[in-house]
FIKEGU-887805 format. One record per atom (N, C-alpha, C): residue in one letter; y, x, z. Coordinates in steps of 0.05 Angstrom, whole numbers, padded with zeros to 5 digits, always signed. Atoms other than C-alpha are relative to their C-alpha. Example, Ala and Ser with C-alpha at 12.3 -4.5 7.8 and 13.67 -1.06 7.14 Angstrom:
2
A-00024+00018+00000;A-00090+00246+00156;A+00024+00018+00000;S-00024-00016-00001;S-00021+00273+00143;S+00022-00015+00014;
***
This chain:
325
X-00014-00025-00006;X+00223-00150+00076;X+00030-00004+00001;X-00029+00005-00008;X+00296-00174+00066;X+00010-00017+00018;X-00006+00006-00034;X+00296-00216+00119;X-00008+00018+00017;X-00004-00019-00028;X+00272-00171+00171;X+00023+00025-00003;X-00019-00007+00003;X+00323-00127+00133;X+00036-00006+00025;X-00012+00011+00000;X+00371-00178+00146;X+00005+00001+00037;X-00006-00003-00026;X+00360-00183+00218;X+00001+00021+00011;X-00017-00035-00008;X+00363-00107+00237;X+00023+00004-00008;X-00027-00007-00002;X+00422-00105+00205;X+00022-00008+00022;X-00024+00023-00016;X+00458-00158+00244;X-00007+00004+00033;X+00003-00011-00025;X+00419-00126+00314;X+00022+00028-00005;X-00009-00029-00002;X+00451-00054+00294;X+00033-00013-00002;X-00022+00013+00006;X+00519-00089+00273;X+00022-00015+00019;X-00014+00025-00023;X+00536-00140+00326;X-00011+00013+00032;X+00010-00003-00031;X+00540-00126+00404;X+00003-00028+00014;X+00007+00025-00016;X+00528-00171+00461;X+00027-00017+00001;X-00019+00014-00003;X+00582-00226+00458;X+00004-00008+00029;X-00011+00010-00037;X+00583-00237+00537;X+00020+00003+00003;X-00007-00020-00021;X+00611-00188+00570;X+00021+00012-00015;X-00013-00004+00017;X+00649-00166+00505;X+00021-00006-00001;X-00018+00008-00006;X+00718-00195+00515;X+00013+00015+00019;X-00010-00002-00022;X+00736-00170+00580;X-00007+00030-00002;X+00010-00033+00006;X+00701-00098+00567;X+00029+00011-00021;X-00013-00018+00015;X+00737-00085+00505;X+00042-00002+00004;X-00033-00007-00005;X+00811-00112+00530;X+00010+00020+00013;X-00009-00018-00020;X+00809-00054+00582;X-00001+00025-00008;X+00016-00014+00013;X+00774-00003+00535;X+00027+00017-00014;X+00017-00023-00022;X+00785+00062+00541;X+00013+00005+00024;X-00018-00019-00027;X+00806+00081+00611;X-00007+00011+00018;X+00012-00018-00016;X+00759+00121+00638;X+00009+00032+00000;X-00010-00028+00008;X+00789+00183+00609;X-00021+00023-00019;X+00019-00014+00016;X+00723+00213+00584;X-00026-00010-00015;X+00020+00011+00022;X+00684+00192+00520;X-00022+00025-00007;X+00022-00013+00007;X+00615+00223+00510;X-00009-00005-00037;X+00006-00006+00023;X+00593+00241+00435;X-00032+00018+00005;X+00024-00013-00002;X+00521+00260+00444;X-00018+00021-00028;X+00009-00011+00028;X+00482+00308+00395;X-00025+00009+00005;X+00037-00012-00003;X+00405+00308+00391;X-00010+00015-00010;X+00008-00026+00011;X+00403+00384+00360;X+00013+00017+00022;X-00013-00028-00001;X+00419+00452+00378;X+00032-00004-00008;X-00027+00007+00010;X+00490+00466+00368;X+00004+00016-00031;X+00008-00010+00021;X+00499+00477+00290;X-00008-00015-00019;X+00012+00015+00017;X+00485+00440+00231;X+00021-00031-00007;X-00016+00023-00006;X+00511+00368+00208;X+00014-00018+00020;X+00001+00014-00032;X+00500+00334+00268;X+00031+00009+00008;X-00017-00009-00006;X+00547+00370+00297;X+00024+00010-00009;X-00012+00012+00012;X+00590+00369+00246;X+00019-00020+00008;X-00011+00022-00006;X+00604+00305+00252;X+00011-00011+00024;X-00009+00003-00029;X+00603+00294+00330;X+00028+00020+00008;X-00019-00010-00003;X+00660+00351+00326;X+00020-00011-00010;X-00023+00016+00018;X+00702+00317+00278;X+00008-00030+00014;X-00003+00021-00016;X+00693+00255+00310;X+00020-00003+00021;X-00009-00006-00023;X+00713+00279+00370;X+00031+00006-00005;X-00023-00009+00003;X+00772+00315+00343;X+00028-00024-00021;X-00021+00017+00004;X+00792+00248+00308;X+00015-00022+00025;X-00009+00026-00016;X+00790+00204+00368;X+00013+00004+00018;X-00020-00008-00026;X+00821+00238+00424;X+00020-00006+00001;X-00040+00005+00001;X+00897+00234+00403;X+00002-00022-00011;X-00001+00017+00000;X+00881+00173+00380;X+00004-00028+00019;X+00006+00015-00026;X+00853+00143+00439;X+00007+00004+00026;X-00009-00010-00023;X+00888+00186+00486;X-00021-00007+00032;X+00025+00004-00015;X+00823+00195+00518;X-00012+00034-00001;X+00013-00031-00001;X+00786+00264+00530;X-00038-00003-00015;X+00029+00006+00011;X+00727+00265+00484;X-00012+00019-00009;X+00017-00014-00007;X+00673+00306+00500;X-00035+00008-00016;X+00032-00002+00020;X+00610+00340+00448;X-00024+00006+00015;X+00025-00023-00007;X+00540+00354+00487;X-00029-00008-00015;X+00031-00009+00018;X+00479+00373+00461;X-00021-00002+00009;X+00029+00009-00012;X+00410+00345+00481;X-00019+00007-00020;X+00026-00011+00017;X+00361+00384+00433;X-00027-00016+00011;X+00024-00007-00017;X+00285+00368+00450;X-00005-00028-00019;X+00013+00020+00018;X+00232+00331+00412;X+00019-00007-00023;X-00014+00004+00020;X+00268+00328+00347;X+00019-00020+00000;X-00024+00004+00005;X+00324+00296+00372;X+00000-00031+00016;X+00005+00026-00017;X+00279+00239+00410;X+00007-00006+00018;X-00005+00001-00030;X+00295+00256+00476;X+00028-00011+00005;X-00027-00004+00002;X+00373+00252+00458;X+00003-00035+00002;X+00007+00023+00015;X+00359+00184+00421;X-00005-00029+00028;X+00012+00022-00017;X+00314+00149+00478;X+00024+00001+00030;X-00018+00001-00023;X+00371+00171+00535;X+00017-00026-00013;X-00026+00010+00011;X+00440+00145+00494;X-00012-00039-00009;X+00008+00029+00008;X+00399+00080+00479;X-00003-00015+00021;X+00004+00017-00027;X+00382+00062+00548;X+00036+00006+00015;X-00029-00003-00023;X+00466+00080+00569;X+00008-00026-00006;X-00020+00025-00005;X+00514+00029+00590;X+00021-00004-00024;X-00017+00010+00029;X+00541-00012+00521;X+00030+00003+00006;X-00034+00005-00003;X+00616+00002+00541;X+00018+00018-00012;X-00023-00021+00019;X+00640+00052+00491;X+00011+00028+00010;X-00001-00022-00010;X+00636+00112+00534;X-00025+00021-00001;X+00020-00027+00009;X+00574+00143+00507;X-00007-00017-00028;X+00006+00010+00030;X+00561+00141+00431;X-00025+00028-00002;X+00021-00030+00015;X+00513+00197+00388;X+00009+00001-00026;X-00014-00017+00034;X+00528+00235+00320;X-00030+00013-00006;X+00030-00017+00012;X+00458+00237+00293;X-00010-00004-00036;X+00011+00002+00035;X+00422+00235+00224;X-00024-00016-00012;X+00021+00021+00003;X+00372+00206+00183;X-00027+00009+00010;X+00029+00000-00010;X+00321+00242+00213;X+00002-00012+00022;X+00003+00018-00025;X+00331+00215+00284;X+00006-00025-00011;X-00017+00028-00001;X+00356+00151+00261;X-00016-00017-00027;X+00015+00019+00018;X+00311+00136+00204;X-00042+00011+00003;X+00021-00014+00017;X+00252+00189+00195;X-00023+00007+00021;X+00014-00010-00022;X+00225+00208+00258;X-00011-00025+00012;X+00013+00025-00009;X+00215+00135+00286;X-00016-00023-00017;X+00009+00014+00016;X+00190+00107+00222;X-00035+00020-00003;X+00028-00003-00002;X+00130+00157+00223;X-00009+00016+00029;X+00007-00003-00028;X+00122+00171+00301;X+00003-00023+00006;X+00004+00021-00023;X+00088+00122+00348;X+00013+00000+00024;X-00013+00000-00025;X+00114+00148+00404;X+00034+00019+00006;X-00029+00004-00004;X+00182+00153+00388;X+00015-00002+00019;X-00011+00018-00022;X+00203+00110+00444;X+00028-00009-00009;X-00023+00009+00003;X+00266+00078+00406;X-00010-00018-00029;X+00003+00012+00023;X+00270+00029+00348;X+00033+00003-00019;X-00023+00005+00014;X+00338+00044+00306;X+00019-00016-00009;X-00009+00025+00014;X+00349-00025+00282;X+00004-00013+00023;X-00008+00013-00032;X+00343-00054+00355;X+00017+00013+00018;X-00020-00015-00025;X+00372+00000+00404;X+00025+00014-00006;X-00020-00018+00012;X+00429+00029+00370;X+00029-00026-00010;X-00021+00012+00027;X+00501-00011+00340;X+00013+00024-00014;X-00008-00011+00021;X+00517+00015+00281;X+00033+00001+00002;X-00035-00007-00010;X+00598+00056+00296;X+00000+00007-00031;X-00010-00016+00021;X+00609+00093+00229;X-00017+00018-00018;X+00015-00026+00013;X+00579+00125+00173;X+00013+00019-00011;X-00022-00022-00001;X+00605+00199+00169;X+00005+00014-00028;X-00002-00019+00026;X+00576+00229+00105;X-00035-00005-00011;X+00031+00007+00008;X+00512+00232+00063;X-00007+00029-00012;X+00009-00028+00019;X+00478+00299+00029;X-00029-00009-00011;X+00026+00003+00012;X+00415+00308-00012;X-00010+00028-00006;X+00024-00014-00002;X+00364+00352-00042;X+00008+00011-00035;X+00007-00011+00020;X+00357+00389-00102;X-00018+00016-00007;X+00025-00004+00015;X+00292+00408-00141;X+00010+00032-00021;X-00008-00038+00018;X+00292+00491-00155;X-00030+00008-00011;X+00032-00013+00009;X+00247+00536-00189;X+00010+00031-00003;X-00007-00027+00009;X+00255+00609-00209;X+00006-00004-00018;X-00011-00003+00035;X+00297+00630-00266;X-00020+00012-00017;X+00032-00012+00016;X+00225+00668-00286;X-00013-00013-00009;X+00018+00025+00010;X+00193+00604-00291;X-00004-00014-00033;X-00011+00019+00026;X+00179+00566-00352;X+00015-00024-00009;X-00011+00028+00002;X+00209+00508-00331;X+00028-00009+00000;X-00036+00006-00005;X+00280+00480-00351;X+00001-00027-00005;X-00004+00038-00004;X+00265+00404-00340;X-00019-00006+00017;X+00023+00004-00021;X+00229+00368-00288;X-00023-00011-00025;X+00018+00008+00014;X+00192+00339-00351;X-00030+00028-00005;X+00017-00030+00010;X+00163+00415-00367;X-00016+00007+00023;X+00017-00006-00027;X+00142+00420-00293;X-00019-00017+00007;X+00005+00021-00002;X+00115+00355-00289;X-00031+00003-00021;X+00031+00000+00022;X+00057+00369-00355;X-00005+00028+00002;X+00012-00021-00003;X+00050+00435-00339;X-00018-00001+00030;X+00013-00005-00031;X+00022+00422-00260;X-00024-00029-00015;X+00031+00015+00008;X-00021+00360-00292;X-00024+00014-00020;X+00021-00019+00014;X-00054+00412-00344;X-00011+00016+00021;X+00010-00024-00018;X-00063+00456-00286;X-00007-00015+00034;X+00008+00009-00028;X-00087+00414-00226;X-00006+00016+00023;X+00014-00019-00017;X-00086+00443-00161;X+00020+00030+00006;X-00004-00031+00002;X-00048+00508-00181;X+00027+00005+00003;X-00040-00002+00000;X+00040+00493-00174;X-00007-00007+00032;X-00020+00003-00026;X+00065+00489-00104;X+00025-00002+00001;X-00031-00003-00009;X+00124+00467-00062;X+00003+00008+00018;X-00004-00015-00038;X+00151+00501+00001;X+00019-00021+00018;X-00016+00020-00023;X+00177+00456+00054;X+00005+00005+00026;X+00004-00007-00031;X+00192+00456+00130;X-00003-00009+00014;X+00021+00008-00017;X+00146+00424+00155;X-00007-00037-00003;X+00006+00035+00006;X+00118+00351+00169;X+00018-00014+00005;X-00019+00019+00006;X+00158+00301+00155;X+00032+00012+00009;X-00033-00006+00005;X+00218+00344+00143;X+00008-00012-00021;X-00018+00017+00031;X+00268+00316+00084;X-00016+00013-00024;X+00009-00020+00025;X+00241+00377+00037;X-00040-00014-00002;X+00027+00021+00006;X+00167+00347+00053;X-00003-00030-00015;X+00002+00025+00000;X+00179+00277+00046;X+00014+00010-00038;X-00014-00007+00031;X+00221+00299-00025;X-00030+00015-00016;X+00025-00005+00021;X+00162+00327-00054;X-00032-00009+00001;X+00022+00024+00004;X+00108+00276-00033;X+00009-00021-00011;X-00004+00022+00013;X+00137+00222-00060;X+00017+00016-00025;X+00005-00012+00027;X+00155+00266-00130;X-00029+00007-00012;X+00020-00002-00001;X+00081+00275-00125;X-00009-00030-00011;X+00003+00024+00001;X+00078+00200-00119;X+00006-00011-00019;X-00009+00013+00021;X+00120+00176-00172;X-00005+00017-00024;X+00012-00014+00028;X+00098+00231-00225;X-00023+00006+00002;X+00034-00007+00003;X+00018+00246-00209;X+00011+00028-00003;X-00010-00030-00002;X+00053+00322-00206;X-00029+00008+00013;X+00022-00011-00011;X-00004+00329-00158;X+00009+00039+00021;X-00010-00029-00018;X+00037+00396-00120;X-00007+00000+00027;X+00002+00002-00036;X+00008+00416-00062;X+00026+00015+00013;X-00025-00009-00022;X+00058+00429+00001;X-00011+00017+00009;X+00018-00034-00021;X+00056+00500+00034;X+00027-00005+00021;X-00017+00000-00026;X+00099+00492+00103;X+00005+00035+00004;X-00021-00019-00019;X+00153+00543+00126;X+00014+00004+00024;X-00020+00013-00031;X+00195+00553+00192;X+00023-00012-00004;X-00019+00010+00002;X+00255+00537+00160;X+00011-00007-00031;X-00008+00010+00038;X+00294+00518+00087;X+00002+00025+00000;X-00015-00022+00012;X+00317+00587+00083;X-00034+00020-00005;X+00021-00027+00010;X+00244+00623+00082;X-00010-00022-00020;X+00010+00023+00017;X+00226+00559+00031;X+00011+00012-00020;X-00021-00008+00032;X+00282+00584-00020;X-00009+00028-00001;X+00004-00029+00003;X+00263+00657+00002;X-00031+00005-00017;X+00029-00005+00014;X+00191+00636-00024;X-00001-00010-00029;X-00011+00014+00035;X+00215+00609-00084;X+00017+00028-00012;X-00004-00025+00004;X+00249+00674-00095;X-00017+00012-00006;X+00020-00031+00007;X+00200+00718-00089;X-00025-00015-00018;X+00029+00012+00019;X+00154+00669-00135;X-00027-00002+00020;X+00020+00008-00014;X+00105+00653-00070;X-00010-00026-00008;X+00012+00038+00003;X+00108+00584-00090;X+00023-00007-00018;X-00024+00008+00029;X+00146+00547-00161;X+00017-00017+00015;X-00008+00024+00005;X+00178+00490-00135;X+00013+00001+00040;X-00011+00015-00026;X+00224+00471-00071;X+00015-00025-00007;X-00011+00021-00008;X+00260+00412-00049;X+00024+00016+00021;X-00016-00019-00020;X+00325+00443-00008;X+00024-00022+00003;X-00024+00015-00015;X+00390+00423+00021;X+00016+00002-00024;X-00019-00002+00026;X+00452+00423-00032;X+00015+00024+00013;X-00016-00021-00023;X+00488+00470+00024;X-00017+00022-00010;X+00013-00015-00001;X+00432+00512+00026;X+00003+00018-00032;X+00008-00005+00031;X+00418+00515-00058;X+00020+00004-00022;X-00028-00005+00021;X+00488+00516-00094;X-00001+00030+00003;X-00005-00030+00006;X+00505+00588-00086;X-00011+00019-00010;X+00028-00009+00016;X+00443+00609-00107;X-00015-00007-00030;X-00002+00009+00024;X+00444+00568-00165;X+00019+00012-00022;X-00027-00014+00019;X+00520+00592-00189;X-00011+00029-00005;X+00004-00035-00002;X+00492+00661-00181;X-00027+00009-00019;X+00021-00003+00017;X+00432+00652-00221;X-00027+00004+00008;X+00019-00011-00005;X+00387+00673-00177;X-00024-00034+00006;X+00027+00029-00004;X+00340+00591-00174;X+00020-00016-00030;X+00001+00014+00033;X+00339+00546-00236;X+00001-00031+00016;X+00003+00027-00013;X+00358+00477-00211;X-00008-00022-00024;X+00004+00029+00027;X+00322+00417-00255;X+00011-00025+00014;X-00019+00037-00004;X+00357+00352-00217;X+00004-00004+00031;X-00007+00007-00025;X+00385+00325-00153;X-00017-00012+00010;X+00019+00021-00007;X+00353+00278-00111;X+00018-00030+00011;X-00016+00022-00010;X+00409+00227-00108;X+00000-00021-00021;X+00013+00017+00011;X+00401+00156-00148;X+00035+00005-00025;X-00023-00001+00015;X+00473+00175-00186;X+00012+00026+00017;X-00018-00032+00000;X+00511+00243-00198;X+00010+00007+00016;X-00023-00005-00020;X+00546+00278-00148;X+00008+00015-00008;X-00033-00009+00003;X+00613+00301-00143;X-00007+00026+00008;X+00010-00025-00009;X+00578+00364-00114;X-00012+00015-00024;X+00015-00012+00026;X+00533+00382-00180;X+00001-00013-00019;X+00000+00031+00027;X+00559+00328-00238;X-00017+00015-00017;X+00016+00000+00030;X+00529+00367-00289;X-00031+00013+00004;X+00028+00009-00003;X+00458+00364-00253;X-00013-00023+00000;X+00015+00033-00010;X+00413+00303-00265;X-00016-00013+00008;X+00020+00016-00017;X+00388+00257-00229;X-00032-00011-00003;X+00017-00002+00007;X+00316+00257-00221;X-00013-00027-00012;X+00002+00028+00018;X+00318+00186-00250;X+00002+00006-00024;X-00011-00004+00021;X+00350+00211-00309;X-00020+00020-00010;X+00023-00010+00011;X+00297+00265-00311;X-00033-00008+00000;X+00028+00007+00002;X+00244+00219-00320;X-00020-00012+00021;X+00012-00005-00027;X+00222+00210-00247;X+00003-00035+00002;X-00013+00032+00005;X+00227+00130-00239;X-00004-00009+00037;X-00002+00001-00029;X+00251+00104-00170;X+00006+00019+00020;X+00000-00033-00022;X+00268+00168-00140;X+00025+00001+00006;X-00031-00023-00019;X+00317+00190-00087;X-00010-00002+00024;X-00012-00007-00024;X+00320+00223-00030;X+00030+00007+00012;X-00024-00012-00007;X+00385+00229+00006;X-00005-00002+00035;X+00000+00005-00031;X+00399+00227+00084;X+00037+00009+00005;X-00031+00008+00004;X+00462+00209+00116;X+00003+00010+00037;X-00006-00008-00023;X+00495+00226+00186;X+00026-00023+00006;X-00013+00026-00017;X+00539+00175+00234;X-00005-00007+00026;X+00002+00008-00027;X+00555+00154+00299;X-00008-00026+00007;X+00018+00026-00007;X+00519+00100+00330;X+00010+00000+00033;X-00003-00002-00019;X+00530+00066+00402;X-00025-00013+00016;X+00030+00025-00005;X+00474+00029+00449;X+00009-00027-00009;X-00008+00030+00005;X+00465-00036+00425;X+00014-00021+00022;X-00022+00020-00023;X+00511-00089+00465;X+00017+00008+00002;X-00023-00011-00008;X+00572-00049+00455;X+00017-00018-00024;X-00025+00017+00010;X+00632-00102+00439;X+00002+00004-00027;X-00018-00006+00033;X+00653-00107+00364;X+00031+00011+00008;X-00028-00006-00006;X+00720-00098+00387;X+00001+00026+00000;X-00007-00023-00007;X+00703-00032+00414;X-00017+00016-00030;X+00014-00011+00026;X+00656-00015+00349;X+00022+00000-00015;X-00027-00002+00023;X+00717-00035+00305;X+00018+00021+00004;X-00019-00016-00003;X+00764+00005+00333;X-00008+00027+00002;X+00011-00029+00013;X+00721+00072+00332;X-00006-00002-00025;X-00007-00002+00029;X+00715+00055+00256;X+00013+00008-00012;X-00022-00011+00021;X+00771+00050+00231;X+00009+00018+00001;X-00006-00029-00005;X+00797+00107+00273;X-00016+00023-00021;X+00018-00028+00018;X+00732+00155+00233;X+00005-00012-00022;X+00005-00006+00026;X+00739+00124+00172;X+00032+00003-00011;X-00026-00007+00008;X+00814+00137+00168;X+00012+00027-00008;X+00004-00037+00000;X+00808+00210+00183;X-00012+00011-00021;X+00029-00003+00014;X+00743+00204+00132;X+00019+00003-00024;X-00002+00001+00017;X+00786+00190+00080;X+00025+00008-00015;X-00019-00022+00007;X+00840+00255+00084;X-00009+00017-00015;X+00003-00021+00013;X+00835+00303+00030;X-00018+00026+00019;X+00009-00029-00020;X+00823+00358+00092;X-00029+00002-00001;X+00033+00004-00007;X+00761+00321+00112;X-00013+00005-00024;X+00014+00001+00015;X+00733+00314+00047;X+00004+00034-00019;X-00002-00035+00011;X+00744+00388+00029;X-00023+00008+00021;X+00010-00016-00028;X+00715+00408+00100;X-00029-00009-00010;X+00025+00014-00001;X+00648+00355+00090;X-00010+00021-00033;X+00007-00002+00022;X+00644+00385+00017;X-00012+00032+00001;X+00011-00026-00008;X+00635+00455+00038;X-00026+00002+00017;X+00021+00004-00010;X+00572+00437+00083;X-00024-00019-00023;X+00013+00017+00013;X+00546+00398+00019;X-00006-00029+00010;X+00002+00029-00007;X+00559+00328+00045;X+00023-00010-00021;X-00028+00014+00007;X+00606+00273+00013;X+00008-00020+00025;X-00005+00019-00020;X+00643+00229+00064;X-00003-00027-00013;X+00006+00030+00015;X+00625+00149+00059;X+00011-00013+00025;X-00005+00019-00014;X+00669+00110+00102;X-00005-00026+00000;X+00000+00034-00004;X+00646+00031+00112;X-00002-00011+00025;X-00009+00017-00031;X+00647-00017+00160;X-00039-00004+00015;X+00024-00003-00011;X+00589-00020+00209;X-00019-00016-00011;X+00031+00013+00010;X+00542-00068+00171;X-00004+00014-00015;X+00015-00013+00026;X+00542-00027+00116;X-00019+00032+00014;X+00017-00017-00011;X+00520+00028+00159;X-00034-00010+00012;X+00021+00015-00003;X+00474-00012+00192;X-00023-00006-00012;X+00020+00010+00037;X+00439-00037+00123;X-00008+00029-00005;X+00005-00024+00016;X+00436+00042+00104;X-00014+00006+00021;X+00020-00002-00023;X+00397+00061+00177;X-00024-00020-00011;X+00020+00012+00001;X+00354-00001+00167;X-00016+00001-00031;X+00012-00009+00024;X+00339+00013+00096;X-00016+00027+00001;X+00016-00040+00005;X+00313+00093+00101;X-00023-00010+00029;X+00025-00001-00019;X+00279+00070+00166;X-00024-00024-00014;X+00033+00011+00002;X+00227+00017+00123;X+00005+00019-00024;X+00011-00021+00024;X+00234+00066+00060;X-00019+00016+00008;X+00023-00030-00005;X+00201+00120+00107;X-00024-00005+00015;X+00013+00017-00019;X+00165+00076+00148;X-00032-00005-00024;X+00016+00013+00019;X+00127+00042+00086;X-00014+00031-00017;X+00001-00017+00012;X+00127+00111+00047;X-00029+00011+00021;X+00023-00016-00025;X+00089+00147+00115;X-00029-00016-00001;X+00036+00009-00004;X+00030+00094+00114;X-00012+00007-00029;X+00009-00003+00037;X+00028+00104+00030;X-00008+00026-00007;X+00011-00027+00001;X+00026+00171+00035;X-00015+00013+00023;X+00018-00005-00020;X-00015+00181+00107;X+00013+00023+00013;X-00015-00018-00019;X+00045+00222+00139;X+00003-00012+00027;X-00003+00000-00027;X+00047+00216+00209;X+00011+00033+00020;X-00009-00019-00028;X+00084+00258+00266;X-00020+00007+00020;X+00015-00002-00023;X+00035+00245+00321;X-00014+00014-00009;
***
């Protein structure tokens, strides 16, 4: 496993050395840089592809341009920008579901993440937190945890849908505690928390965006994050390691990526440009308000973090018999 690791990283990481030289001395002078976004307009994604955008332009004194390719969860977006021309004039601003989650349990994907993609910049990361009602009995995941094995069958979680983050977060808490909670699917996080409200069902998995305000306010009982160490977002919630849970995190991360074969030269220099920006007070105010933290590194480390969540979910989907198709 760490070798094939090893070599996805260093496909997502490195572009074609040919052609590389002569590409990136001229680079940019077309005037218009594409930032692709495989959602609706709204959400992280876009997020990020805006910021992006709004770091590189006056940088690069280049006109850099957001559009939006929704369709098939983000596949359709994915399988275009992968087949464009490696020359630093079309990138994407996607997440871990396109980039890890979707192609690790869909066959017909049509993209591999670790092969078709170099790894430009990672923008930010968010996670999950584990609610219940303040009505509930439960004020530890330990109490939720021997109360659903006394009662087999009878706790639920609300999620949105197959192999969304909030699914995958409470099959594999299933997994690593024998909780045994069955999943009841929603259209979206917000009727998931609304069902957790109204006591339809004990137990979600949610965004941190979504679940903070609702927490300060009293109205959901949060028992632990789903990140492997504290965040700067909820320090004095803990981590579901810490509550007992062993091996556990979910998080998912967002970043621009280019087709594979695009110059280091020209990968470097959209780096540093985002992770320079990444690492102004402004930004990290702005990312903090959407419940993200910013994580500037250099493209292997991105790389390594894509190729890691795509065999975590990959391996996870055959263990637990989730599939897309």
């Amino acid at each position: 496993m760490q070798r094939m690791l090893a070599i996805a990283v260093s496909a997502l990481s490195l572009g074609s050395s040919a052609a590389a030289p002569a590409i990136a001395q001229t680079w940019p002078t077309q005037q218009l840089i594409k930032i692709i976004v495989p959602a609706a307009p709204g959400g992280p994604n876009d997020v990020a592809a805006r910021l992006s955008a709004q770091f590189l332009q006056p940088r690069l004194g280049q006109t850099v341009i957001v559009e939006h390719r929704p369709g098939a969860g983000g596949a359709i977006a994915m399988r275009e920008v992968a087949k464009a021309k490696p020359d630093g004039y079309t990138l994407l601003a996607g997440g871990g579901s396109q980039l890890s989650v979707i192609p690790a349990l869909s066959s017909s994907a049509g993209y591999d993440p670790t092969r078709d993609f170099a790894a430009v910049a990672k923008f930010m990361e968010s996670f999950q937190i584990m609610v219940v009602n303040p009505a509930s009995p439960w004020r530890s995941v330990a109490d939720l945890v021997r109360d659903a094995k006394a009662n087999p069958g009878k706790l639920n979680f609300a999620h949105s849908g197959i192999a969304s983050l909030p699914q995958l977060a409470g099959e594999l808490f299933n997994l690593r505690t024998g909780a045994g909670l069955t999943g009841v699917p929603y259209r979206s996080g917000g009727e998931s928390v609304t069902a957790v409200l109204g006591q339809s069902v004990q137990v979600a998995f949610e965004n941190v965006t979504l679940l903070l305000p609702l927490i300060r306010e009293g109205k959901l009982r949060a028992l632990a994050v789903t990140t492997r160490s504290r965040s700067p977002l909820a320090p004095d919630l803990p981590t579901m390691i810490e509550a007992g849970v062993p091996d556990y995190e979910v998080t998912t991360f967002f970043g621009v990526v280019a087709p594979a074969g695009t110059p280091a030269a020209i990968v470097g220099t959209l780096n540093s440009t985002i992770n320079e920006e990444l690492r102004t007070p402004d930004v990290t105010e702005t990312l903090g308000k959407i419940g993200a933290v910013p994580q500037p590194s250099a493209p292997a480390d991105f790389a390594a973090t894509i190729a890691a969540h795509f065999a975590k979910w990959r391996d996870f989907g055959q263990v637990a018999n989730i599939k897309i198709d």
